[in-house]
OpenMM code with the backbone's topology and positions (N, CA, C; nanometers):
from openmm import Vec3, app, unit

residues = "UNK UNK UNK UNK UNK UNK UNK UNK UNK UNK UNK UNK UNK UNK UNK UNK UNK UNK UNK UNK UNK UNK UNK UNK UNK UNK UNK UNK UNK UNK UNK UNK UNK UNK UNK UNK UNK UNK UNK UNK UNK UNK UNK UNK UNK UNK UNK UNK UNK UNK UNK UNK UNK UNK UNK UNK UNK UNK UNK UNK UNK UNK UNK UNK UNK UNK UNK UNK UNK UNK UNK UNK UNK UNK UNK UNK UNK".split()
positions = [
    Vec3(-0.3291, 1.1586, 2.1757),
    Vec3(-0.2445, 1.1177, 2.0663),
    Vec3(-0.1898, 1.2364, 1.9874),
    Vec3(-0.2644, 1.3289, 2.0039),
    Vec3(-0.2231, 1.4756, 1.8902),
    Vec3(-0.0577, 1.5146, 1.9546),
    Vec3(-0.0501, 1.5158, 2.1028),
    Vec3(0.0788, 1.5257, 2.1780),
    Vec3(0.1869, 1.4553, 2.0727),
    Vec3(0.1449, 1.3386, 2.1108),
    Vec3(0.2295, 1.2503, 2.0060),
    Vec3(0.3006, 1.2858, 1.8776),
    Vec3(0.1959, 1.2741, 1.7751),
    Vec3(0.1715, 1.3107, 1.6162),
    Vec3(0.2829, 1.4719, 1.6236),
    Vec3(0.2401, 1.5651, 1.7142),
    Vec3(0.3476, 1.6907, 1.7429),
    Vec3(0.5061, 1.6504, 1.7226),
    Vec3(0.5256, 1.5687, 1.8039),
    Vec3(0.7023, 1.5523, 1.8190),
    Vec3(0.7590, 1.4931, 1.7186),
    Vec3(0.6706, 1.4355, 1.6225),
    Vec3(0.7351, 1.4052, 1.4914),
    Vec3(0.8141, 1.4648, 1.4262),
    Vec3(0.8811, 1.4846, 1.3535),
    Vec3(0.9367, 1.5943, 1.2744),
    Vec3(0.9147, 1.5983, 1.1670),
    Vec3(0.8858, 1.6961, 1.1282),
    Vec3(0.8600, 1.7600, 0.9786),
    Vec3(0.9567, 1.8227, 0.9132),
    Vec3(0.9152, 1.8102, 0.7721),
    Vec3(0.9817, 1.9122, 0.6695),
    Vec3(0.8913, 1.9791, 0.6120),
    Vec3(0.8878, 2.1230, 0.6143),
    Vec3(0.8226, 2.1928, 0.5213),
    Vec3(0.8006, 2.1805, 0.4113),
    Vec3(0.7278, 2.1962, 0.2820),
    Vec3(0.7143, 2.1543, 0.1503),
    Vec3(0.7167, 2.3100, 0.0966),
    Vec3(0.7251, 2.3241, -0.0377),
    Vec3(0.7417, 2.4220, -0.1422),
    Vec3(0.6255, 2.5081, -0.0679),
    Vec3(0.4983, 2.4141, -0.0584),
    Vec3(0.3282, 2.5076, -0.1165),
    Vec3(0.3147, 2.5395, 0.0540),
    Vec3(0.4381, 2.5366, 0.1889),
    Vec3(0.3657, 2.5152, 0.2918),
    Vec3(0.3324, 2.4005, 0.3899),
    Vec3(0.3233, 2.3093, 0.3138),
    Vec3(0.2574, 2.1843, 0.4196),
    Vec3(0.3566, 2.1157, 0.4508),
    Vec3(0.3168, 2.0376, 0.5816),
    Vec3(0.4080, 1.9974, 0.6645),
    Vec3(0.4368, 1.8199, 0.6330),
    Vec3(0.5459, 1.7558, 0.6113),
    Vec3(0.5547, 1.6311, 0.6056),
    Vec3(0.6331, 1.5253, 0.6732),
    Vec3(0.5576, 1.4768, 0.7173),
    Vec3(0.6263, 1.3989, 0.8985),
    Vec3(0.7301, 1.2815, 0.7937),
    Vec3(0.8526, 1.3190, 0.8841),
    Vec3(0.9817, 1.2510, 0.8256),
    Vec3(1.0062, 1.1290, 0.8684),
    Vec3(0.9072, 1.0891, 0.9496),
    Vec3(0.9453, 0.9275, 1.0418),
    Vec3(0.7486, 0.8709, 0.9278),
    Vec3(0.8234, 0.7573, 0.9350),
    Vec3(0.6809, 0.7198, 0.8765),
    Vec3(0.6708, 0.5353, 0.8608),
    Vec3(0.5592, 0.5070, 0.8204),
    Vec3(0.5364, 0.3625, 0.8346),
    Vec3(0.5328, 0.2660, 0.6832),
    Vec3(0.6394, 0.1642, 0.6838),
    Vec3(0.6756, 0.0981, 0.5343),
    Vec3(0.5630, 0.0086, 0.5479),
    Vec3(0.5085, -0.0039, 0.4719),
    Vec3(0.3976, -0.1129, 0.4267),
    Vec3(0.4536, -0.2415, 0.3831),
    Vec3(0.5373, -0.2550, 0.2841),
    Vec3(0.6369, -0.3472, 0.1918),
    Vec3(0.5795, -0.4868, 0.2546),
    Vec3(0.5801, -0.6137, 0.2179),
    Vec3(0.5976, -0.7061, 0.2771),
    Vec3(0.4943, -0.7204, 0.3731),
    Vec3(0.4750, -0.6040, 0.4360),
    Vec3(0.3231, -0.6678, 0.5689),
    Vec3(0.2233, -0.7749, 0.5172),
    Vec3(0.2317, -0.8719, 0.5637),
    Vec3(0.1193, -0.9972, 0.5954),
    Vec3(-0.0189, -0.9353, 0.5521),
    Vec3(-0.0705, -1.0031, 0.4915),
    Vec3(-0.2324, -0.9874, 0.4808),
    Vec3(-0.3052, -1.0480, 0.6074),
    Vec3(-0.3699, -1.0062, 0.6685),
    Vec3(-0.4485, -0.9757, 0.7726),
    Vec3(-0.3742, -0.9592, 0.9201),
    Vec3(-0.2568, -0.8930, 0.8980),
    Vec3(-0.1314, -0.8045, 1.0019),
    Vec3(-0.1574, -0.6942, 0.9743),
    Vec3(-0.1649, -0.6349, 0.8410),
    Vec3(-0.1044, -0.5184, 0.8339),
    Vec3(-0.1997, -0.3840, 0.8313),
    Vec3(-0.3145, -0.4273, 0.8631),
    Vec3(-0.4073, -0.3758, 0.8864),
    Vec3(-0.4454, -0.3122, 1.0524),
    Vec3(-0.4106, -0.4001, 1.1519),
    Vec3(-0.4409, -0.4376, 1.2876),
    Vec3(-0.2584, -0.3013, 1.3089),
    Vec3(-0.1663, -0.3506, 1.2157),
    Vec3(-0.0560, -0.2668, 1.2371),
    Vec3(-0.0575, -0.1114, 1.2383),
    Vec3(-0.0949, -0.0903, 1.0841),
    Vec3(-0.1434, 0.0405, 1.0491),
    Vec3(-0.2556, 0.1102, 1.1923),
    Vec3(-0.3443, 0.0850, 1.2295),
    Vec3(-0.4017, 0.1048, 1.3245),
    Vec3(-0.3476, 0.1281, 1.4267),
    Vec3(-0.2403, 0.0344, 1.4985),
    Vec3(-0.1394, 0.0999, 1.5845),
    Vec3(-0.0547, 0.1795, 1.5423),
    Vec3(0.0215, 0.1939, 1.4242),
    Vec3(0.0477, 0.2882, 1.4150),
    Vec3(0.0121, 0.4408, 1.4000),
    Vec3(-0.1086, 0.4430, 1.3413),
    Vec3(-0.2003, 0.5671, 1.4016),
    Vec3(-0.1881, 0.6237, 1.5529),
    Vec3(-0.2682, 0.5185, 1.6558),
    Vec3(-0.2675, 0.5358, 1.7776),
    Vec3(-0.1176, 0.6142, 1.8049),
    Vec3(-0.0083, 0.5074, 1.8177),
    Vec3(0.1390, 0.5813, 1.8318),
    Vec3(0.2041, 0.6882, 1.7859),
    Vec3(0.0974, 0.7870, 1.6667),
    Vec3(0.1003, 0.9279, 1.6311),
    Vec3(0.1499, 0.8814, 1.4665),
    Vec3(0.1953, 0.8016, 1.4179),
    Vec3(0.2282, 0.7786, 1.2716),
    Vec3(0.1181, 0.8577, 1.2093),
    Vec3(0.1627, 0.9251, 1.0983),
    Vec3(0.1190, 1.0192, 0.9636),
    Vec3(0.1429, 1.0406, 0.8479),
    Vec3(0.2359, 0.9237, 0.8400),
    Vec3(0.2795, 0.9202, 0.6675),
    Vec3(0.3329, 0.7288, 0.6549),
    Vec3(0.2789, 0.7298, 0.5764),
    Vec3(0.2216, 0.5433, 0.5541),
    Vec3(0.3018, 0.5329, 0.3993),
    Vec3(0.4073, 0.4668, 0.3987),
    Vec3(0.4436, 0.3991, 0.2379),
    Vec3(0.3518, 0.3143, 0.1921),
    Vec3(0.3225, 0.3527, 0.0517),
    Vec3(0.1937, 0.2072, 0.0433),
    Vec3(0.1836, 0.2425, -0.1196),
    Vec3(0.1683, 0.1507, -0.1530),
    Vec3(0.2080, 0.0958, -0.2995),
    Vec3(0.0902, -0.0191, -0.3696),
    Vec3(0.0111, 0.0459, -0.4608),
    Vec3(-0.0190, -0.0938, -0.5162),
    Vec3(0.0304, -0.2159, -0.5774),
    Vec3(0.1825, -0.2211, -0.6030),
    Vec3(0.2337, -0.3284, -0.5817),
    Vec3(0.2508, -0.4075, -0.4615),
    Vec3(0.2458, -0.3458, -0.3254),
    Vec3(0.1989, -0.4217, -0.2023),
    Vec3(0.1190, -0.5338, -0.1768),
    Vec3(0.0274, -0.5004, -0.2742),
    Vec3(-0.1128, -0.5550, -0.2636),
    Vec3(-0.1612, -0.5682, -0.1122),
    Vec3(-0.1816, -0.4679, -0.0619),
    Vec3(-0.2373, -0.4957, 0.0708),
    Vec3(-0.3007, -0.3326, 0.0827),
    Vec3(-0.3465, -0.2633, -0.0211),
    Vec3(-0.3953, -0.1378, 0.0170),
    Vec3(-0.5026, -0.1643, 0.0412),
    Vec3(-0.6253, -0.2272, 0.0057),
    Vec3(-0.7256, -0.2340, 0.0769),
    Vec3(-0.7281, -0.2705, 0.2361),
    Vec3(-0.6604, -0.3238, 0.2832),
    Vec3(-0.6125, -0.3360, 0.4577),
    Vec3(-0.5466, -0.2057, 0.4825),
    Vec3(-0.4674, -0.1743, 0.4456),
    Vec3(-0.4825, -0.0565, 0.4535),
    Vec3(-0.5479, 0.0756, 0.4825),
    Vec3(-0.5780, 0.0760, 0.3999),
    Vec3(-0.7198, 0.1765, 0.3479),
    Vec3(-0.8370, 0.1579, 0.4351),
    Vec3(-0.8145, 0.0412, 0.4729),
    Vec3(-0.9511, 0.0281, 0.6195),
    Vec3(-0.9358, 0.0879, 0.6914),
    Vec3(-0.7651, 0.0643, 0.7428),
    Vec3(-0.7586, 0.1164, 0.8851),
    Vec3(-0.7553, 0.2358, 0.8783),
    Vec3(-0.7016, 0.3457, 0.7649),
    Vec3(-0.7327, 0.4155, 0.7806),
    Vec3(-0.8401, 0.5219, 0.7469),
    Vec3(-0.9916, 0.4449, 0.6726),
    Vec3(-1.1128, 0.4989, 0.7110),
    Vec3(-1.1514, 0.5051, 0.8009),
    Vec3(-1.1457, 0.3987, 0.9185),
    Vec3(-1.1470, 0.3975, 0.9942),
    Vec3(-1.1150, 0.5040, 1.1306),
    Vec3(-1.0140, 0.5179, 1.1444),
    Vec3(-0.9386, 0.6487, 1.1675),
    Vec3(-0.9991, 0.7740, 1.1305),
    Vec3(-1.0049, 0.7952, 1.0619),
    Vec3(-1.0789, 0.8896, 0.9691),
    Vec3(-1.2078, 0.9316, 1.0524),
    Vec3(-1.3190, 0.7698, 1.0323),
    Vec3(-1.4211, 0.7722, 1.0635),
    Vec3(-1.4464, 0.8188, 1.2398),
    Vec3(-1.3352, 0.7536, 1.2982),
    Vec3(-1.3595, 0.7811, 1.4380),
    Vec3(-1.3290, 0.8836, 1.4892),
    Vec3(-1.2706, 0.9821, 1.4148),
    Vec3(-1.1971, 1.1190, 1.4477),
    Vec3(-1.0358, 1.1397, 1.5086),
    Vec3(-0.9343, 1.0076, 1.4628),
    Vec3(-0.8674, 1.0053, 1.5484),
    Vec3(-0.7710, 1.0570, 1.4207),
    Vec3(-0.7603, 1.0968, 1.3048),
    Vec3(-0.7059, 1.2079, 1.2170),
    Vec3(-0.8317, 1.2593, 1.1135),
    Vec3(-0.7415, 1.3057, 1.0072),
    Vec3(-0.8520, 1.3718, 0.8851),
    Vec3(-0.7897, 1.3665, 0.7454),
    Vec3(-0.8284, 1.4047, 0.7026),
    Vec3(-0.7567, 1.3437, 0.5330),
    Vec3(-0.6978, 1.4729, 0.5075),
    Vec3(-0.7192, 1.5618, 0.5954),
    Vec3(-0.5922, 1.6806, 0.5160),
    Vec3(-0.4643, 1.6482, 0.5943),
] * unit.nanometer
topology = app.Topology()
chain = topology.addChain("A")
for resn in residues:
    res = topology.addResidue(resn, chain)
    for name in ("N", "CA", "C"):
        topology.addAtom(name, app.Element.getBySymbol(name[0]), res)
């Protein structure tokens, strides 16, 4: 998947860091979709997630990506 996550494109930031310009809208996702979604979108190399507590769906969210996290398939930097 790291192959993947590579061909994204980035923009550089002020401090250095890199910020993937394709990314995943949360808005509107279904409660108990958007969770199972986020997760594929990981797998498919996604790295930048819109997400809003007006969504109300960050805790689904936020699973999938402890999850992620937890399994080693990214990292929180």
């Amino acid at each position: 998947m790291a192959a993947i996550a590579a061909k994204v494109p980035n923009l550089t930031l002020n401090d250095g860091h890199k910020f993937p310009i394709v990314g995943l809208g949360t808005y509107e996702a279904p409660p108990g979709v958007v969770e199972q979604v986020v997760r594929v979108a990981i797998d498919a190399g996604y790295r930048h997630f819109d997400c809003a507590d007006f969504y109300e769906n960050e805790h689904e969210v936020g699973q999938a990506l402890r999850d992620a996290i937890r399994d080693g398939k990214v990292t929180r930097d």
